[in-house]
N, CA and C atoms as a LAMMPS dump frame, in Angstrom:
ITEM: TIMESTEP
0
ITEM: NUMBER OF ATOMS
300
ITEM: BOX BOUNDS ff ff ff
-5.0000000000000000e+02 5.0000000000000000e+02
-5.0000000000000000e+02 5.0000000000000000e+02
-5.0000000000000000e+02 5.0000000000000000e+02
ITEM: ATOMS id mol type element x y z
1 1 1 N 0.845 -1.183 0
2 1 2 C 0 0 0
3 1 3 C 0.893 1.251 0
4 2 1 N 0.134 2.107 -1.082
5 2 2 C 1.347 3.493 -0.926
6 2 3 C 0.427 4.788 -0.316
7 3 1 N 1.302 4.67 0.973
8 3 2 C 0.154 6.008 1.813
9 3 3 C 0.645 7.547 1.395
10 4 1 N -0.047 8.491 1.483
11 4 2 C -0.061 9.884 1.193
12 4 3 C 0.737 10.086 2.24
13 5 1 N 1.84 11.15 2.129
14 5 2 C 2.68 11.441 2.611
15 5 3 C 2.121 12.233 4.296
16 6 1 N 2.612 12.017 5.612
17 6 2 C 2.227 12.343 7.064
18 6 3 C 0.731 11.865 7.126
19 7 1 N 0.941 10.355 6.967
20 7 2 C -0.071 9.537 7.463
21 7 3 C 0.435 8.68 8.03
22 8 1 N -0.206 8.064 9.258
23 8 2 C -0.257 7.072 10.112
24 8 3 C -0.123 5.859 9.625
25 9 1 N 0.104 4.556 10.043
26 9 2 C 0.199 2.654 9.5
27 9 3 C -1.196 2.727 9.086
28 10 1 N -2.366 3.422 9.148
29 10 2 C -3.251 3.385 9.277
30 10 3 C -4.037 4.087 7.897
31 11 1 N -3.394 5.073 7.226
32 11 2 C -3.162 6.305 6.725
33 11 3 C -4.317 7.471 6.993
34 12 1 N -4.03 7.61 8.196
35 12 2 C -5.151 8.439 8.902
36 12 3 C -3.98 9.763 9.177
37 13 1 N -4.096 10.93 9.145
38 13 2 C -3.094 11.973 9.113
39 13 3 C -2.936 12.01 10.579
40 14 1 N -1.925 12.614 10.715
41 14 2 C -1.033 12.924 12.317
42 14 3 C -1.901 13.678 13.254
43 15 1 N -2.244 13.47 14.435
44 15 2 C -2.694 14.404 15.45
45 15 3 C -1.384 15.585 15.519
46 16 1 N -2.381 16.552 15.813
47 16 2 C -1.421 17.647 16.133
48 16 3 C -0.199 17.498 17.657
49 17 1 N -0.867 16.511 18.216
50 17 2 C 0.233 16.696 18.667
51 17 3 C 1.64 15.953 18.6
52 18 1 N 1.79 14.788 17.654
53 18 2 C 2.548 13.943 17.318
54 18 3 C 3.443 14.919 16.548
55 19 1 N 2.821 15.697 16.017
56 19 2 C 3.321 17.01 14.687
57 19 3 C 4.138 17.459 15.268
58 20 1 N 3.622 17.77 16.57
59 20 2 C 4.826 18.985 17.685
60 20 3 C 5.977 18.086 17.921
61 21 1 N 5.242 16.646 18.618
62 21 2 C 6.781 15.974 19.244
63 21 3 C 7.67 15.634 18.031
64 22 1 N 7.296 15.578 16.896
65 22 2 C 8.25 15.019 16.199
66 22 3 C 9.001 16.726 15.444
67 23 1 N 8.02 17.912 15.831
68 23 2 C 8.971 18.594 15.617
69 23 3 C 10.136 19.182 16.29
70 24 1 N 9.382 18.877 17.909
71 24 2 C 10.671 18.896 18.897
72 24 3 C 11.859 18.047 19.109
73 25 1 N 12.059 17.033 18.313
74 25 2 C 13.176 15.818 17.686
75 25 3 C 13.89 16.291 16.972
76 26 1 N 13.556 17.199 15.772
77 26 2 C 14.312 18.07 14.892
78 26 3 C 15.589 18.988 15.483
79 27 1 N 16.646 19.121 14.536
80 27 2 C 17.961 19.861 15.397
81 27 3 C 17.858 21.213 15.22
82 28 1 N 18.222 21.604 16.635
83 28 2 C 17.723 22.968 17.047
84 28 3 C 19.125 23.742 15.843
85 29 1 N 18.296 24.974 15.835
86 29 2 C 18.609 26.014 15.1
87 29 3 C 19.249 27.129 16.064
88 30 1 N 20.939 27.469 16.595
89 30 2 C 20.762 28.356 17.545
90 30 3 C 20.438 29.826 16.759
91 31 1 N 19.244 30.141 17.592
92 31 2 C 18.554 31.466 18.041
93 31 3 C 17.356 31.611 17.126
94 32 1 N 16.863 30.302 16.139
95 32 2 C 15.667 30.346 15.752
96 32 3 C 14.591 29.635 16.376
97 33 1 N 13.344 29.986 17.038
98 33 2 C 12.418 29.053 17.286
99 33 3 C 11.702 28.004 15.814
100 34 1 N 11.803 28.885 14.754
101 34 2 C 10.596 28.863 13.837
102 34 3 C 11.94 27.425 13.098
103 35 1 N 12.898 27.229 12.554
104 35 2 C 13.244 26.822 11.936
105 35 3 C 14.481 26.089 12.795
106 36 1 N 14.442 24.418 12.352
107 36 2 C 15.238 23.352 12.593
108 36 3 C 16.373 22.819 11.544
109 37 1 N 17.051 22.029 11.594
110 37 2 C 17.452 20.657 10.715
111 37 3 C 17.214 19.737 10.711
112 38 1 N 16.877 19.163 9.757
113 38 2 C 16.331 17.598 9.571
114 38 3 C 17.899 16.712 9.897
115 39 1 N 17.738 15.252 9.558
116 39 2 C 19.222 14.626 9.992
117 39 3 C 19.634 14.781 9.032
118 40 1 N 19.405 15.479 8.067
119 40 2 C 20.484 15.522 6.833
120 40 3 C 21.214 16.732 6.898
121 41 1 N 20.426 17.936 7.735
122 41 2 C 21.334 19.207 7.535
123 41 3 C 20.803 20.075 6.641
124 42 1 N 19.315 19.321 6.172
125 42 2 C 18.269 20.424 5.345
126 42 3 C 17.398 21.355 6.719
127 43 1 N 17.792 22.558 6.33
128 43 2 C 16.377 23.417 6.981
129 43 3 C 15.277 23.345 6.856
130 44 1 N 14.61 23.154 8.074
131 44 2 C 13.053 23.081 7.855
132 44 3 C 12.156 24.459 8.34
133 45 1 N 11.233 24.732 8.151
134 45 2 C 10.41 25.945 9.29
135 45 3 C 8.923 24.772 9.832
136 46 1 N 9.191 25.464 10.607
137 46 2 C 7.483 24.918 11.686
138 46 3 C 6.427 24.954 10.74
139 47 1 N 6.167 26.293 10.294
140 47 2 C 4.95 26.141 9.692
141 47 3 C 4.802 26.137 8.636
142 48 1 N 5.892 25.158 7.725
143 48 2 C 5.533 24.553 6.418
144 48 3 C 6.118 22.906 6.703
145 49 1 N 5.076 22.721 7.556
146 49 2 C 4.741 20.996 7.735
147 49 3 C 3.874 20.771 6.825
148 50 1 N 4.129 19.694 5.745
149 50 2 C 3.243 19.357 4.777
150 50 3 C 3.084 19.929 3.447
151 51 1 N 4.297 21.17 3.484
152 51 2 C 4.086 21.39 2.411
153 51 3 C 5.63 21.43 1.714
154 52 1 N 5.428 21.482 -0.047
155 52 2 C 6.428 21.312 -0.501
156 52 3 C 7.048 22.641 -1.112
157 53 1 N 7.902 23.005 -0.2
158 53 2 C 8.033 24.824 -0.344
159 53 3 C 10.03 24.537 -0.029
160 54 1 N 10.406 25.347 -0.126
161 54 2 C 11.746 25.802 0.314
162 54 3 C 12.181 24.585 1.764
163 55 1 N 11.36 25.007 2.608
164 55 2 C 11.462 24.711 3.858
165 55 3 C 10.453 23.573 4.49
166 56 1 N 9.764 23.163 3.294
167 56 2 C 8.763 22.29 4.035
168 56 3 C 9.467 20.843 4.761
169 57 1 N 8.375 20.417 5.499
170 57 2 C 8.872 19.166 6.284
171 57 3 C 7.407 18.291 6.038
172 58 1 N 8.393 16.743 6.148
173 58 2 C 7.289 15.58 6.806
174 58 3 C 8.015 14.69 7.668
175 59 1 N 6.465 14.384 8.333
176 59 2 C 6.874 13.215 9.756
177 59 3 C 7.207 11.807 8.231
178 60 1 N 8.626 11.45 8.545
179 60 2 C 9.084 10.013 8.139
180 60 3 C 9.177 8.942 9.381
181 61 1 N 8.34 7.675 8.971
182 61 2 C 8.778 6.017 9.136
183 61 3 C 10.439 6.326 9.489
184 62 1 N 10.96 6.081 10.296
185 62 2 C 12.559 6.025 10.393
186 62 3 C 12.305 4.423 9.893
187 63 1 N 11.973 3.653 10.166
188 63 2 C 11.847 2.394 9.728
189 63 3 C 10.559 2.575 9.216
190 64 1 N 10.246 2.046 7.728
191 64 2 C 8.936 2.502 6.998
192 64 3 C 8.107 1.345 7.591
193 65 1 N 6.746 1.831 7.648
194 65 2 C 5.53 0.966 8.09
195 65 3 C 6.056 -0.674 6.767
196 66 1 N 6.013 -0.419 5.565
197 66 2 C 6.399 -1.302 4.988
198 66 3 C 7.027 -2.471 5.109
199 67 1 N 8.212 -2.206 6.047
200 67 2 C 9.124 -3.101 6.913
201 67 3 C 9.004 -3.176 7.789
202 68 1 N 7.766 -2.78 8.939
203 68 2 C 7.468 -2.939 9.668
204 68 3 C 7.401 -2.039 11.242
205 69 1 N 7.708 -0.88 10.436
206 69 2 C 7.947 0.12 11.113
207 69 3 C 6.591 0.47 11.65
208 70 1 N 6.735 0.966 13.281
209 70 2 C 5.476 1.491 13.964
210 70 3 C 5.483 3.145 13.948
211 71 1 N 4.476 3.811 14.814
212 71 2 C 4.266 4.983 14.829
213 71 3 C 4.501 5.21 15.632
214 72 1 N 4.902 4.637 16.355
215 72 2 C 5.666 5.084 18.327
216 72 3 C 6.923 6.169 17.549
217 73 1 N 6.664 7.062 18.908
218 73 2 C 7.321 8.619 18.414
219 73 3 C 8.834 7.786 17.928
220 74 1 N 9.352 6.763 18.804
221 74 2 C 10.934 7.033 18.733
222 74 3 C 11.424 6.716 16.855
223 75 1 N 10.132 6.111 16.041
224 75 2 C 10.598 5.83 14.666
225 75 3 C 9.871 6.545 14.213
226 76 1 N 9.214 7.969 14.56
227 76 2 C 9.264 9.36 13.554
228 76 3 C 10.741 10.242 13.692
229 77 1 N 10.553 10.587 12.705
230 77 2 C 11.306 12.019 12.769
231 77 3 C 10.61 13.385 11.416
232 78 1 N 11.665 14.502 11.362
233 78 2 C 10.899 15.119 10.944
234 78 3 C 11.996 15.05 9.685
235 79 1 N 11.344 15.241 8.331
236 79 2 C 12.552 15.248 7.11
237 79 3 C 11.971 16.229 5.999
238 80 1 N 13.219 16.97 5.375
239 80 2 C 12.744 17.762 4.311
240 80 3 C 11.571 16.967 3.563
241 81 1 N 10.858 17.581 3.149
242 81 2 C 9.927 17.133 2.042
243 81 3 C 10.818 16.3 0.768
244 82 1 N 12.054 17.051 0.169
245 82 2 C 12.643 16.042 -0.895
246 82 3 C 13.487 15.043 -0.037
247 83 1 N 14.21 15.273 0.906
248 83 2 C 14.335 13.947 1.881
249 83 3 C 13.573 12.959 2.225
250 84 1 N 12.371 13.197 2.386
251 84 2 C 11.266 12.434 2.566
252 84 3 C 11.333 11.331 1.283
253 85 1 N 11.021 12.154 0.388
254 85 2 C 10.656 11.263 -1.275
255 85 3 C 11.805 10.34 -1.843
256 86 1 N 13.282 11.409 -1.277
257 86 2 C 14.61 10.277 -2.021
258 86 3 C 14.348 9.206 -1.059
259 87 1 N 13.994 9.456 0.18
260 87 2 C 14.318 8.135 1.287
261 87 3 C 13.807 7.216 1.006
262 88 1 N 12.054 7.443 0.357
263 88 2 C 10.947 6.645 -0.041
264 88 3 C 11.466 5.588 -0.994
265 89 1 N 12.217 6.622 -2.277
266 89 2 C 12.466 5.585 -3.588
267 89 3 C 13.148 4.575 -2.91
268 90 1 N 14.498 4.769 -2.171
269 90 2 C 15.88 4.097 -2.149
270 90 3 C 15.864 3.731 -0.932
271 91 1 N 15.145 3.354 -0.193
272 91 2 C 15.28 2.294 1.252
273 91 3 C 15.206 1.264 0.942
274 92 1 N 16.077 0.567 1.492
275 92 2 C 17.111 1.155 2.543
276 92 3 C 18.566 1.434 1.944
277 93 1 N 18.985 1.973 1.163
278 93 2 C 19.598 2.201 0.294
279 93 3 C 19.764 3.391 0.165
280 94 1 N 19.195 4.566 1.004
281 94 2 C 18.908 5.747 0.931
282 94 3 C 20.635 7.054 1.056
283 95 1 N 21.321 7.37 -0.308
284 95 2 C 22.001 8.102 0.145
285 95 3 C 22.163 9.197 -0.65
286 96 1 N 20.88 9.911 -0.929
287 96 2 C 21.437 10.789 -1.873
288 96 3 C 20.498 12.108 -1.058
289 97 1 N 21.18 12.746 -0.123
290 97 2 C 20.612 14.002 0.544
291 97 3 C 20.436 15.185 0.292
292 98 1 N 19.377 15.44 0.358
293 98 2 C 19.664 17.024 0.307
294 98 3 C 19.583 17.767 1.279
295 99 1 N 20.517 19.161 1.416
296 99 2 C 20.882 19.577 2.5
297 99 3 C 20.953 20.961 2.695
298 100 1 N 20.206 21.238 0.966
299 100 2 C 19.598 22.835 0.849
300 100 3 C 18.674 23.611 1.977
């Protein structure tokens, strides 16, 4: 099954507050609230979760539901939007980052 991108094993979209914890996982930015790094070293902002902009972000499967990955916070994180999609094609195989 191929779920729409910040959906649940379920593909039911994220409670808001899963949104927050997995944006409080993200690497702090010193002296920005609004904007993080994903683990690649791409910038994200808070409030372009979901979308595909400069700065957007999505909650990623660290281990994809596919392989068996759950939704327990510790296998979200938060990833650029094109991080998101290279990770998708090439897992687990995943090494081509972007870090714009």
């Amino acid at each position: 099954m191929n779920r729409r991108p910040n959906r649940d094993h379920n593909g039911e979209p994220f409670p808001v507050q899963i949104v927050d914890a997995v944006w409080k996982k993200a690497i702090s930015e010193s002296g920005f609230i609004f904007f993080k790094k994903d683990v690649c070293g791409a910038t994200i902002k808070l409030t372009e979760y979901g979308e595909e902009t400069l700065y957007g972000w999505e909650i990623d499967h660290i281990i994809p539901v596919s392989q068996g990955g759950t939704d327990e916070l510790s296998n979200l994180q938060a990833l650029h939007w094109r991080n998101k999609r290279k990770k998708d094609e090439d897992y687990p195989d995943w090494n081509n980052k972007h870090t714009g």
